[in-house]
C-alpha angles and dihedrals in degrees: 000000000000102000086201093051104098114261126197131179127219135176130210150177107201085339100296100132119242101170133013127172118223079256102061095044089051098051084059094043105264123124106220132007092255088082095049089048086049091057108100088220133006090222094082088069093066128079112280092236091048094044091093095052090054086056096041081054102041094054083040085065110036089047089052091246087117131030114212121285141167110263135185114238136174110228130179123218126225091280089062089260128161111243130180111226130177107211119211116199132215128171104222141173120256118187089324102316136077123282135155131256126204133183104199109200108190111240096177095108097039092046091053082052098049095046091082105053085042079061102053096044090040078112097053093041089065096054103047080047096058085062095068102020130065104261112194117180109196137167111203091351085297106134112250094160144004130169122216097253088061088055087047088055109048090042097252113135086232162358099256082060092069088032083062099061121099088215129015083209085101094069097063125077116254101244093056102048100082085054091057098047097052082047098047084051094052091044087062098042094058085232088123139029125231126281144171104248115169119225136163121254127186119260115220089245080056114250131118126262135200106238125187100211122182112187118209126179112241131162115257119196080335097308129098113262127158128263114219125202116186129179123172118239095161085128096050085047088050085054095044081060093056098042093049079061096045089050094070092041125089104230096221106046096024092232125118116297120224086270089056099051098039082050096043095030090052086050091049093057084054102058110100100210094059112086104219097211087079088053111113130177118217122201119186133187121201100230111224101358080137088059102044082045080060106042101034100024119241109296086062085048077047098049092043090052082051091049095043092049093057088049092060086042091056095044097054133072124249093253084062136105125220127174129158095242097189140009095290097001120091123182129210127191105207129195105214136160087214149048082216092057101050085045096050087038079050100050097046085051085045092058098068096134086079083080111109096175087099105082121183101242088223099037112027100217124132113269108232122207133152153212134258108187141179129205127209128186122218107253137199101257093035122141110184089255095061085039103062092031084060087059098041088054081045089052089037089051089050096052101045087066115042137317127278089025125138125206122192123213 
């Protein structure tokens, strides 16, 4: 690490900051932390296209799949600037429950350095690459050159096994091969410049793998071929897998997160067999969890929102959506013929204090807490945003008159 390149800490809980230090908001642009606490969310700080990745990561991290690491990220300032940052991640604790921790050191200067001399070793680069990646030369997909680690790869005993083949179009999966062959034209045609793509490729046993390729142009025995680079990346594919499902879950109750039910329920308005009139938003606050958080510390706070969460599971049908939506607020889109059906659906979730499964360590008598909740109707003009917005000012109304309370809107 340059000791001279800017560093800054924040420290966040689904991104949403709860500490930040002068240095970090000025690496992005901002003159003081206050303006970073003020963002609803730090991911808006990083580059759109790298905005799913930091998500993948965050929810990696907090679920054990992943330990903290340093990682590379392009990141954009205030003025809508690109910035090279390294990230350095820390699980903390944060008033008595996980966050994460990163110490941004600002790479910008000391990348634009570096680019030049990337520049004057790229040949070499691609030599030293083709040792421990798979390194394939072809012209028209007829084998010129392999290297063993290629036929490892791809589960052949040699490299005079590819060399064989009268194509190594046969490698690649077949929904992919008209891909590569537009590509591969283009390649030589200098139309485009060279880029990673991942595409499968059949193993020898048979099964299909997850390759990283990147094509070059090179001069083979004086005539054009095509260089191919190929690295396999099937087990980061099959975590990518895992962690597509962990983005749309809350880490702590195991239902959806805010990102789940804004992604499924949007799906839900656009099917055309659902009749949105029987749509109904739920939102629910969880009565006296401060207070819980107070007497009994936050594990038990943590162990009443599980609970809760299951309450609300039990009481839905298998067509509905529930995700905790804040810190002690959780939100259901229900499908129901009736009015009478999503009220009485509403007051069972409501008596939740009848739930005896929270026990006071000293005294070992059940911990009673309640349910505010608001109901909102699907309308004619709705969009999901003024849907649920009816139900939070329902939930807002509840609350500002006395616990337990539902108000229908």
């Amino acid at each position: 690490m340059n000791s001279d390149a800017p560093f800054g800490v924040v420290i966040h809980q689904d991104f949403i900051p709860l500490y930040a230090d002068d240095s970090y908001a000025k690496i992005f642009g901002y003159q003081t932390a206050k303006e970073i606490l003020a963002l609803k969310s730090i991911l808006e700080l990083i580059d759109p296209e790298l905005q799913d990745l930091a998500a993948h990561t965050y929810y990696a991290l907090m679920s054990g799949i992943e330990k903290p690491q340093v990682r590379n990220y392009i990141n954009r300032n205030r003025l809508g600037m690109t910035i090279n940052v390294l990230a350095i991640e820390h699980l903390v604790e944060w008033q008595g429950r996980t966050a994460l921790q990163i110490t941004i050191v600002d790479l910008t200067e000391v990348t634009a350095l570096k680019q030049a001399v990337v520049q004057s070793e790229h040949r070499y680069q691609q030599l030293a690459n083709g040792s421990v990646q798979g390194v394939l030369v072809h012209r028209n997909f007829s084998p010129l050159y392999c290297n063993e680690t290629l036929a490892t790869l791809l589960g052949y005993p040699n490299r005079q096994s590819i060399m064989s083949l009268k194509s190594i179009m046969g490698i690649i999966e077949p929904s992919y091969q008209a891909q590569r062959i537009e590509a591969n034209n283009a390649l030589l045609a200098n139309t485009i410049t060279p880029q990673t793509v991942d595409i499968q490729c059949l193993h020898s046993s048979g099964r299909l793998i997850w390759v990283k390729i990147l094509e070059t142009v090179i001069s083979w025995e004086g005539q054009p071929a095509t260089q191919m680079t190929m690295i396999d990346i099937t087990e980061s594919y099959l975590l990518k897998g895992l962690l597509n499902k962990e983005i749309y879950i809350d880490y702590l109750t195991k239902v959806l997160n805010r990102r789940g039910l804004l992604h499924f329920s949007q799906r839900l308005i656009t099917d055309t067999n659902l009749k949105r009139e029987h749509l109904y938003c739920l939102l629910i606050g969880v009565d006296d969890l401060k207070q819980i958080n107070h007497l009994f510390g936050h594990k038990m706070g943590d162990k009443a929102l599980v609970n809760f969460a299951q309450h609300c599971q039990n009481n839905l049908g298998e067509v509905d959506l529930i995700a905790r939506w804040s810190g002690d607020e959780f939100i259901a889109i229900i499908q129901a013929n009736s009015k009478k059906i999503v009220l009485n659906i509403a007051e069972n979730i409501r008596h939740s204090n009848d739930d005896t499964s929270l026990i006071e360590p000293e005294t070992n008598k059940p911990i009673r807490f309640s349910a505010s909740v608001g109901v909102s109707n699907w309308q004619a003009d709705d969009t999901i945003d003024s849907f649920i917005l009816r139900a939070d000012l329902a939930l807002e109304q509840a609350r500002s008159q006395i616990t337990n309370q539902l108000v229908f809107t």
